[in-house]
C-alpha positions as CSV (number, residue, x, y, z in Angstrom):
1,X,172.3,-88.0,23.0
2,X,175.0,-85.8,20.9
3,X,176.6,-89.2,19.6
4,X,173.1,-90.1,17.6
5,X,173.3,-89.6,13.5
6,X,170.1,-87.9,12.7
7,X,169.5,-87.4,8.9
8,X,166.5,-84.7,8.0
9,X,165.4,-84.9,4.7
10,X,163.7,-81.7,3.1
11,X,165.3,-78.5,3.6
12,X,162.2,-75.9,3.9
13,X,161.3,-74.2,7.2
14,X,160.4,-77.2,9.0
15,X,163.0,-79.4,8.2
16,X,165.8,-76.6,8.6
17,X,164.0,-76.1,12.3
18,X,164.1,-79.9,13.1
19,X,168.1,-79.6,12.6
20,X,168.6,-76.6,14.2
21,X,166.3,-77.8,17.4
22,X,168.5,-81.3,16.9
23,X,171.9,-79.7,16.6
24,X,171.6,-76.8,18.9
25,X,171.6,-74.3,16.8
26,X,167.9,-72.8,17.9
27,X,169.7,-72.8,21.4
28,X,169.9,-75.6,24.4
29,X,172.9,-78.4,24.0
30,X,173.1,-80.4,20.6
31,X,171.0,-83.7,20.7
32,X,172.4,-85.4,17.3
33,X,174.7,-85.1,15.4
34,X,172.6,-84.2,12.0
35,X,172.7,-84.3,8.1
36,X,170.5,-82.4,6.5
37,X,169.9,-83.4,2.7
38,X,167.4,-81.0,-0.1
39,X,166.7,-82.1,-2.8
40,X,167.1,-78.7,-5.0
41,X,169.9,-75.9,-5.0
42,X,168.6,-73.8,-2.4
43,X,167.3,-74.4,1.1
44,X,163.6,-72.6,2.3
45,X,160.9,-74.4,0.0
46,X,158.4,-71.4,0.1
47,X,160.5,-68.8,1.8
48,X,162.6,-67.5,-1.4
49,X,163.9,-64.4,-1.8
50,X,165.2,-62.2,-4.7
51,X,165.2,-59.3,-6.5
52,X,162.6,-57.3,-8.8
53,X,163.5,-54.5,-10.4
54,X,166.0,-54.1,-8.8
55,X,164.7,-54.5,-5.5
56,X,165.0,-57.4,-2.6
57,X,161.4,-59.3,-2.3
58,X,160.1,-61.9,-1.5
59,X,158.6,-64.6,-3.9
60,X,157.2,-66.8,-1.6
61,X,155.3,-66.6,1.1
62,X,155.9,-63.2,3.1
63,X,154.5,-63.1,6.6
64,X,154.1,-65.2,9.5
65,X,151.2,-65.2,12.3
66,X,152.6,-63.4,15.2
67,X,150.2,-64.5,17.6
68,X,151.5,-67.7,16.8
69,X,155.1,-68.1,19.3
70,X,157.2,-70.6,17.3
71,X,158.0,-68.1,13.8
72,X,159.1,-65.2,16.5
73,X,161.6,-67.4,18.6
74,X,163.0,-68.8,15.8
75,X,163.9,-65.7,14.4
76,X,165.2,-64.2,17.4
77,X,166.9,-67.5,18.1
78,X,169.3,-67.3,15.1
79,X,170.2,-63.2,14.9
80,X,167.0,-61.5,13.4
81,X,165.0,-60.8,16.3
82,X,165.9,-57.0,15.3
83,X,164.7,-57.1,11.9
84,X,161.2,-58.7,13.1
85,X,158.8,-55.6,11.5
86,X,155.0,-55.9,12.0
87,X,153.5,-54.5,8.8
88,X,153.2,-50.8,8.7
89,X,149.0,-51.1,7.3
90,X,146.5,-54.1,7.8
91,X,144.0,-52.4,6.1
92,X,142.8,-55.5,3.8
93,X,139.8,-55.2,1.6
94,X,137.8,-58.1,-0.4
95,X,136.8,-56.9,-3.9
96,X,133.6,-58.5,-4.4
97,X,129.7,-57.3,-5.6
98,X,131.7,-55.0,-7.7
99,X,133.7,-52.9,-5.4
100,X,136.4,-53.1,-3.2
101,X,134.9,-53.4,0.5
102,X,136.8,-53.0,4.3
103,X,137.5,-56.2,5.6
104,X,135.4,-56.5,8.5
105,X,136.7,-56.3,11.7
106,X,136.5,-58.7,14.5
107,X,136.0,-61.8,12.5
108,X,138.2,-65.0,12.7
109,X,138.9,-66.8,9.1
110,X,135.8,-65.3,7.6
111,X,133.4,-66.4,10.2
112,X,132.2,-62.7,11.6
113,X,132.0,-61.4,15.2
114,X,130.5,-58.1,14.3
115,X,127.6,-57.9,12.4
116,X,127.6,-54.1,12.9
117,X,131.6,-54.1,11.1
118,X,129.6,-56.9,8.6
119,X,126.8,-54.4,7.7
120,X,129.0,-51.3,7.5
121,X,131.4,-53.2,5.1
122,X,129.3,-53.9,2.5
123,X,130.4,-57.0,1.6
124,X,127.2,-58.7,1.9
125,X,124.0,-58.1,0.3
126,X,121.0,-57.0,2.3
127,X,119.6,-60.8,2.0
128,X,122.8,-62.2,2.9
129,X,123.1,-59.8,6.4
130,X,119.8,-60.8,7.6
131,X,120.4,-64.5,7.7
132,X,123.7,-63.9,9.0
133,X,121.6,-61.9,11.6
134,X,119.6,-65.3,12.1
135,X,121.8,-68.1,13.2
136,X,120.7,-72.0,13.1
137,X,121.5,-74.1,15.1
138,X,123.8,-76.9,13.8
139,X,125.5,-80.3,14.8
140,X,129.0,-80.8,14.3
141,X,130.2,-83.8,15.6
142,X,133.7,-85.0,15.8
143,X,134.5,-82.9,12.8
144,X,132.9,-81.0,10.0
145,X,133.9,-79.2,6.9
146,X,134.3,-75.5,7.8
147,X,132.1,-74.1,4.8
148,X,129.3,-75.8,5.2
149,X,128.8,-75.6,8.4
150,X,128.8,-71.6,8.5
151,X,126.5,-72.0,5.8
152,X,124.2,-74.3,7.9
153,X,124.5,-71.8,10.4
154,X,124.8,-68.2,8.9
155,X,123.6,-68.5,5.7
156,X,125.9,-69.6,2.2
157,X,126.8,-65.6,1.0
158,X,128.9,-65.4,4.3
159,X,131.1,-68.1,3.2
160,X,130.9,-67.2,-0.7
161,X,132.0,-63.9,0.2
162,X,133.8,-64.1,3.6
163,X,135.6,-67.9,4.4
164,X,136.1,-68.7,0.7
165,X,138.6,-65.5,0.4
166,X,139.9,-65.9,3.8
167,X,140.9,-69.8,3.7
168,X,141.7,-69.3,0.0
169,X,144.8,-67.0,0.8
170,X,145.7,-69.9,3.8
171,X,144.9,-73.1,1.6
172,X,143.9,-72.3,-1.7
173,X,141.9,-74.7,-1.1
174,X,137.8,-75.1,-0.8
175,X,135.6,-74.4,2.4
176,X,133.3,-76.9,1.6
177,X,136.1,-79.9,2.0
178,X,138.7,-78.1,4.8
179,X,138.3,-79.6,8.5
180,X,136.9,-77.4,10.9
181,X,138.9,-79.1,13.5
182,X,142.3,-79.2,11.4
183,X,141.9,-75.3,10.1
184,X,140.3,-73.1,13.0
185,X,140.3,-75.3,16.2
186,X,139.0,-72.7,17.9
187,X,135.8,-72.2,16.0
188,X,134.8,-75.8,16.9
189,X,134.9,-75.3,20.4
190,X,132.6,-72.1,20.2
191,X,130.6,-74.7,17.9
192,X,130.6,-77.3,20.5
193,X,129.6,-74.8,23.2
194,X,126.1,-74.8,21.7
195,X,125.8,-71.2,21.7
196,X,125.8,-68.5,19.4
197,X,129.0,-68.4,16.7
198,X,128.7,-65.2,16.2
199,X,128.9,-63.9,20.3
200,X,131.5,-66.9,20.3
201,X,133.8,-65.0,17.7
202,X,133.2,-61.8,18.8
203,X,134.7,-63.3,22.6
204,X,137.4,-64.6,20.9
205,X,138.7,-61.6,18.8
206,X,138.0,-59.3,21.8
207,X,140.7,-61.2,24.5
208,X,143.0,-59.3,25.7
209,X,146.4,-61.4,24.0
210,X,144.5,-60.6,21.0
211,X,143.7,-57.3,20.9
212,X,146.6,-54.6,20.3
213,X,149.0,-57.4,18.9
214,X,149.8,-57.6,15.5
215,X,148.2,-60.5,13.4
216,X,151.2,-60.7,11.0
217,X,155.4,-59.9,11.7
218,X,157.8,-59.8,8.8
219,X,161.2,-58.8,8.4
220,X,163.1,-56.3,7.3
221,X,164.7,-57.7,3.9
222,X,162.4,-60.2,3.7
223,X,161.1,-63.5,5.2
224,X,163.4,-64.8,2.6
225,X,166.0,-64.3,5.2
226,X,164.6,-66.6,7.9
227,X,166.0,-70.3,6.4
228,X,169.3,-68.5,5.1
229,X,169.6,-67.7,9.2
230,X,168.8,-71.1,10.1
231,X,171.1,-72.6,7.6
232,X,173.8,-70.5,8.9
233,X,173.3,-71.5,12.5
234,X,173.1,-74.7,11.7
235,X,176.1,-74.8,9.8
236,X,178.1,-73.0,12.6
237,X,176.9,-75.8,15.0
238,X,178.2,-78.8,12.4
239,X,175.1,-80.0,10.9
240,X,176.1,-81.2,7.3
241,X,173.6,-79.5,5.1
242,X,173.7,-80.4,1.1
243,X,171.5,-79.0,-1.4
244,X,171.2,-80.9,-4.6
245,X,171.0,-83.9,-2.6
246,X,167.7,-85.9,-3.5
247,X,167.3,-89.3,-1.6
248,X,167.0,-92.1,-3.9
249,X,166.2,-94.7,-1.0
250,X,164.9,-95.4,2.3
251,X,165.5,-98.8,4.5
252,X,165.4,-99.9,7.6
253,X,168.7,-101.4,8.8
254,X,169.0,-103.5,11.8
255,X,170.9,-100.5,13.6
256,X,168.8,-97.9,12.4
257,X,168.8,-96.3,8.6
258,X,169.9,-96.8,5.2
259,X,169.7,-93.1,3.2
260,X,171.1,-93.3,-0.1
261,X,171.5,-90.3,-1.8
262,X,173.2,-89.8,-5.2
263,X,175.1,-93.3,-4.8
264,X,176.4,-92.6,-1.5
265,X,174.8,-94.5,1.4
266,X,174.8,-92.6,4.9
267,X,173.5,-94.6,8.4
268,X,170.9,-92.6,10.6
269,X,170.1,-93.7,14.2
270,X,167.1,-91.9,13.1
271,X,165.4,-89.7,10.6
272,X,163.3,-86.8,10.2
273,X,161.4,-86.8,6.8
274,X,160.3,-82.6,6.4
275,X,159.1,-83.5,2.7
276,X,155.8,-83.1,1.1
277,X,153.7,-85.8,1.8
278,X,154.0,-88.0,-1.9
279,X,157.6,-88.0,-1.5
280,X,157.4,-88.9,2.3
281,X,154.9,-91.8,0.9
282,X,157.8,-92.6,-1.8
283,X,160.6,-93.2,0.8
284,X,158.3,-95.4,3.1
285,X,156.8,-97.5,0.9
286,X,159.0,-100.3,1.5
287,X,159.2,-100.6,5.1
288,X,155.7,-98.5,6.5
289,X,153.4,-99.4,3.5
290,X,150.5,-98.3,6.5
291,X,152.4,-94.7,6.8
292,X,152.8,-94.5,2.9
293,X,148.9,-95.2,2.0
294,X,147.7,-92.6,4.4
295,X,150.5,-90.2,2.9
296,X,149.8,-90.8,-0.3
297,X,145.9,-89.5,0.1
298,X,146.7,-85.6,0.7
299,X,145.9,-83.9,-2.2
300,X,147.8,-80.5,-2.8
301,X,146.9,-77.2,-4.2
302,X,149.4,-75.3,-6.8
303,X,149.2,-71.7,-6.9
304,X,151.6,-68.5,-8.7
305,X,152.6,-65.3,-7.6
306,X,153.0,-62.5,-9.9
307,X,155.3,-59.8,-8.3
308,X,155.3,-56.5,-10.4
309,X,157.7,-53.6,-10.0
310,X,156.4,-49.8,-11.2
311,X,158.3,-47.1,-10.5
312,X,156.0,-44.3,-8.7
313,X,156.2,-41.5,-10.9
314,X,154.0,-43.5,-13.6
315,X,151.5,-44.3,-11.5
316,X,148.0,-42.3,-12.0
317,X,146.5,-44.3,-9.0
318,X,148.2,-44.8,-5.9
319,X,146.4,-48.3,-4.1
320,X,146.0,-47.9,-0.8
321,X,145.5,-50.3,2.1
322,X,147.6,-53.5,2.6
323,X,146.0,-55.4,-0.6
324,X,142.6,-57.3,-1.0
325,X,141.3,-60.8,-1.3
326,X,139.2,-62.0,-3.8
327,X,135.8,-64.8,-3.4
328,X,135.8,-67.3,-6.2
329,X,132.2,-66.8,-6.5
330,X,133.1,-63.4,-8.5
331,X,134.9,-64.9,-11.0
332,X,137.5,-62.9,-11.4
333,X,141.1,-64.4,-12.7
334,X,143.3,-63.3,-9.4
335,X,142.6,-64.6,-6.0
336,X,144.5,-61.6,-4.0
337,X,146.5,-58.8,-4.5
338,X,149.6,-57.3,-1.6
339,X,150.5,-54.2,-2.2
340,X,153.7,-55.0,-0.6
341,X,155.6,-51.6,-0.8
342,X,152.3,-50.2,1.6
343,X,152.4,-52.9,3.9
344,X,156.0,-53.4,4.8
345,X,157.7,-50.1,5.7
346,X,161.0,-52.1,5.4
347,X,160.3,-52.3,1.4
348,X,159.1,-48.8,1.0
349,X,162.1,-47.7,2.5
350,X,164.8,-49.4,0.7
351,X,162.9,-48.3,-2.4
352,X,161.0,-45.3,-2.3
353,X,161.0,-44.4,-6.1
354,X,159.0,-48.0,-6.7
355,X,155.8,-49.4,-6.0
356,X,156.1,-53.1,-5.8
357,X,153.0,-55.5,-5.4
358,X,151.9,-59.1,-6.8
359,X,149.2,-61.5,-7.4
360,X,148.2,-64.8,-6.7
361,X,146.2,-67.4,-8.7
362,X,145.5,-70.8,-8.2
363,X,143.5,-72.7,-6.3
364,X,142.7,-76.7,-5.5
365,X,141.4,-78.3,-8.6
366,X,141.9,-74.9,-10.2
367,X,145.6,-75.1,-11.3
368,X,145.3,-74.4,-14.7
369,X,146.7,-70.8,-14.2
370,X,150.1,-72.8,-13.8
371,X,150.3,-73.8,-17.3
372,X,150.1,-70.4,-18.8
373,X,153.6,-68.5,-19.9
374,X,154.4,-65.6,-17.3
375,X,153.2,-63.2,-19.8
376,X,149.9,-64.3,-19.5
377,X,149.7,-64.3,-16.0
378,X,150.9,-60.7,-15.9
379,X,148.4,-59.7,-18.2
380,X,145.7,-61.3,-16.2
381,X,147.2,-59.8,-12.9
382,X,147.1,-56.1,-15.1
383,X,143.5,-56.7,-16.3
384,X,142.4,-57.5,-12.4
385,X,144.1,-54.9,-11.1
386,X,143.1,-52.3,-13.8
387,X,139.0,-53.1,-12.8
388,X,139.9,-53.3,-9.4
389,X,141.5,-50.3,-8.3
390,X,142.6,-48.2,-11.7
391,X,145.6,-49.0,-12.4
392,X,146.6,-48.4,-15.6
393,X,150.5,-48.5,-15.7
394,X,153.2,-50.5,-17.2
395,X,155.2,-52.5,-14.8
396,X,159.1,-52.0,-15.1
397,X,159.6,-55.4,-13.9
398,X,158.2,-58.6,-13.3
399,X,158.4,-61.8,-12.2
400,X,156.4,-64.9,-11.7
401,X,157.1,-67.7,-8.6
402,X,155.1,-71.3,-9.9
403,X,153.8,-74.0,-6.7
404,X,153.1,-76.7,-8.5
405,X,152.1,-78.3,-5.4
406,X,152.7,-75.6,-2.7
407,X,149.6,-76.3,0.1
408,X,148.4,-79.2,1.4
409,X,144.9,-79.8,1.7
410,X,142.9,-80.5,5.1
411,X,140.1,-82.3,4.5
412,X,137.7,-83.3,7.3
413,X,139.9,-86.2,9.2
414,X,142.8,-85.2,8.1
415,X,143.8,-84.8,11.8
416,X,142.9,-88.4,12.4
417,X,144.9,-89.6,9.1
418,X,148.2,-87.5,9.8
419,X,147.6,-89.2,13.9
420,X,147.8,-92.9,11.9
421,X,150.4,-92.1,9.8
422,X,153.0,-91.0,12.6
423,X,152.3,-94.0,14.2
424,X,152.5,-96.2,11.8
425,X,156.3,-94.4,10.7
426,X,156.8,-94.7,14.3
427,X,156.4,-98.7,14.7
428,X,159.0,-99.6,12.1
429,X,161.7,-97.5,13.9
430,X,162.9,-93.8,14.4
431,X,161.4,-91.9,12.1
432,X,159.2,-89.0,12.1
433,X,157.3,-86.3,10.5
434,X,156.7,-83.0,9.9
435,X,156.1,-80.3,7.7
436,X,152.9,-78.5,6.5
437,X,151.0,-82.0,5.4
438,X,150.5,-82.5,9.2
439,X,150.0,-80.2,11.8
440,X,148.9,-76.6,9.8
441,X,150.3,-74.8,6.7
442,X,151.8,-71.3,8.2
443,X,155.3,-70.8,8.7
444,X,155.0,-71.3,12.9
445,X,153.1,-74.4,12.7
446,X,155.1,-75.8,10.2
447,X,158.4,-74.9,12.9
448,X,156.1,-76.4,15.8
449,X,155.7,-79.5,13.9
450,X,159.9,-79.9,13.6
451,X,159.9,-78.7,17.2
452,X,157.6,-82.0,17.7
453,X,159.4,-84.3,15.4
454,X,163.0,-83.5,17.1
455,X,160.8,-84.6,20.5
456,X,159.8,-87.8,18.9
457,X,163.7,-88.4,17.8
458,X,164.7,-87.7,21.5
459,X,161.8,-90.1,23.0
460,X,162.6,-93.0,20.2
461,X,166.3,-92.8,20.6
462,X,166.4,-92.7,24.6
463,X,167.4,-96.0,26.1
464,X,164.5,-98.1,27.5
465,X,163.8,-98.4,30.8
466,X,162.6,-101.8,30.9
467,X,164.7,-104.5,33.4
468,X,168.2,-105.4,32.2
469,X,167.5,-103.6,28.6
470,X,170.0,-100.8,27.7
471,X,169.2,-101.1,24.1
472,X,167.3,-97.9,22.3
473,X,164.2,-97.8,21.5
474,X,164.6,-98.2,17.7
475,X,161.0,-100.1,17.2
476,X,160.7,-103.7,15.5
């Protein structure tokens, strides 16, 4: 299939994976020749690199799930299986009820495993424990929303102070509207089990692939690094990336694609749209109207990070631990803090006379925070950070990263509405999907979902089988 024209469109994680899987440059022979187009001056999307005070950081997002395969091979896969660095403290706390509290241990998004880690913690109050200590049995269905159905069955402070922090940091999004089924699959079986969801966690965090493996990886310069890899493998095996390369137009030719992109017009046997869902919706309007409507209903969350440089010797206060999270239900004008030169070795390293650490704000329906000038959001992150944890110096440096509309949100059957979507972009020819709007928001899901779409380009573009026909299967 090397002869096929392939044109990706979207040059973040997952569409930089779909070329690379396409071309060959993840490893295994090329399937398609492939154009990848981005519609802004830099490849990555949320994996952005650059410096702070005169330091290399990250200003997007900064870890992937390790437990999670597709993040890892890719790395390895193009050089920087080397630089892969677990981070060198997990020690997370949520600052909530006035203090900063442990994390507990053994819980999975929120939802605990331990109630003896839960109670030592502090987290909740002495009401809140003891109806977490009393589970009730609850119906689930096909699908529920993940916050209230652990506030069904353990009680509302454990997902007030425990899921909304957790999935807040994942989605920015709200526990009372994300899918059980789409976010933590896993939880739903336990659910369906009919048993207890807190013995059912507590199995689950204790397996033996989970325990002694780290959660998170990173790498050593920065997860900034990982799509200016892929973009230099995928150059070295011929794909035709262009940034500053927006597609004004879509259409369905009777040989495959019409892609126009600033005037010129390139033909695709087939194409992989790794945009955000509105601007998939945009380019399919025409000829998969059904696709298009079902794109056009995820909503997205927009979010800031506030990185701040201080140089050691000014600091009173040294945080320690890996950062905290923070529960909406507290109020408080920050969602979570990294304490980035404590949790990546790599950072503290390179610059040992700074202390670098940042801030997010943000959340779905709560983007306001987006509108402000940097220096607002700096003093906000300084006025958090002073109440949380005493710290009363003057950054050196700063710098503020704006996601107007960073995470996609997964409402309850959102699974079932990214399922009707493919197929519908399916029908009209060979043309798929991926990205975070579909099959999770992390870094390795977002690479699985390319790894999927380059499948679908292989299935739709293989000749058919049927008697006599040795046309492709292109769709009517």
């Amino acid at each position: 299939m090397s002869d096929a024209r392939v044109v990706v469109v979207g040059g973040g994680i997952a569409g930089l994976a779909a070329a690379a899987f396409l071309s060959g440059a993840a490893g295994g022979a090329p399937r398609a020749r492939v154009t990848l187009l981005e519609a802004s001056g830099r490849v990555g999307g949320k994996l952005w690199g650059g410096e702070v005070g005169g330091v290399r950081v990250d200003l997007g997002a900064e870890s992937v799930l390790a437990r999670r395969p597709e993040a890892v091979e890719l790395a390895r896969a193009v050089g920087l299986g080397e630089a892969l660095e677990p981070p060198t403290t997990a020690k997370a706390a949520i600052w909530t009820r006035g203090a900063l509290r442990p994390l507990p241990g053994g819980q999975v998004m929120g939802v605990p495993g331990d109630l003896a880690a839960l109670e030592a913690s502090g987290v909740l109050s002495p009401e809140g424990l003891e109806r977490a200590r009393h589970e009730e049995p609850t119906e689930v269905g096909e699908d529920v929303a993940i916050g209230r159905y652990v506030a069904d069955r353990l009680g509302r402070e454990v997902v007030d102070r425990l899921v909304e922090p957790l999935l807040g940091g994942v989605y920015a999004g709200r526990a009372d509207e994300i899918s059980l089924r789409a976010a933590v699959p896993q939880l739903l079986a336990i659910a369906r089990g009919g048993g207890s969801l807190v013995e059912g966690v507590h199995e689950l965090a204790s397996r033996p692939q989970t325990v002694g493996t780290p959660v998170f990886n990173g790498l050593r310069g920065g997860l900034g690094t990982l799509p200016e890899a892929v973009a230099a493998a995928c150059a070295r095996a011929g794909v035709d990336l262009r940034t500053d390369a927006p597609v004004d137009e879509l259409r369905r030719t009777p040989g495959g694609w019409r892609v126009v992109t600033g005037g010129e017009v390139l033909h695709a046997d087939a194409v992989v749209l790794a945009v955000p869902a509105p601007a998939a919706a945009r380019l399919l309007r025409a000829d998969a109207p059904a696709a298009a409507i079902e794109l056009d209903t995820v909503e997205y969350a927009g979010m800031a990070l506030v990185t701040l440089a201080f140089r050691r010797s000014d600091l009173d206060v040294l945080p320690g631990g890996s950062g905290f999270l923070v529960p909406p239900v507290d109020g408080r004008r920050i969602k979570a803090s990294t304490f980035s030169s404590n949790k990546w070795g790599w950072l503290a390293r390179s610059a040992p006379d700074a202390f670098l650490l940042r801030t997010s704000l943000g959340r779905h329906r709560e983007e306001e925070a987006l509108g402000l000038p940097d220096e607002e959001l700096v003093a906000r992150s300084l006025a958090d950070l002073r109440e949380a944890v005493g710290l009363t110096a003057r950054p050196y440096d700063t710098f503020v990263s704006r996601f107007a509309a960073g995470l996609p949100q997964y409402p309850v059957g959102h699974p079932d509405r990214v399922a009707r979507a493919r197929a519908a972009a399916e029908r009209v020819g060979a043309l798929a999907l991926c990205g975070a709007a579909y099959d999770g928001v992390g870094i390795p899901a977002c690479i699985g979902s390319a790894a999927t779409a380059a499948a679908a380009v292989d299935r739709l573009l293989t000749p058919a089988t049927g008697e006599g026909s040795t046309e492709r299967t292109m769709g009517a």
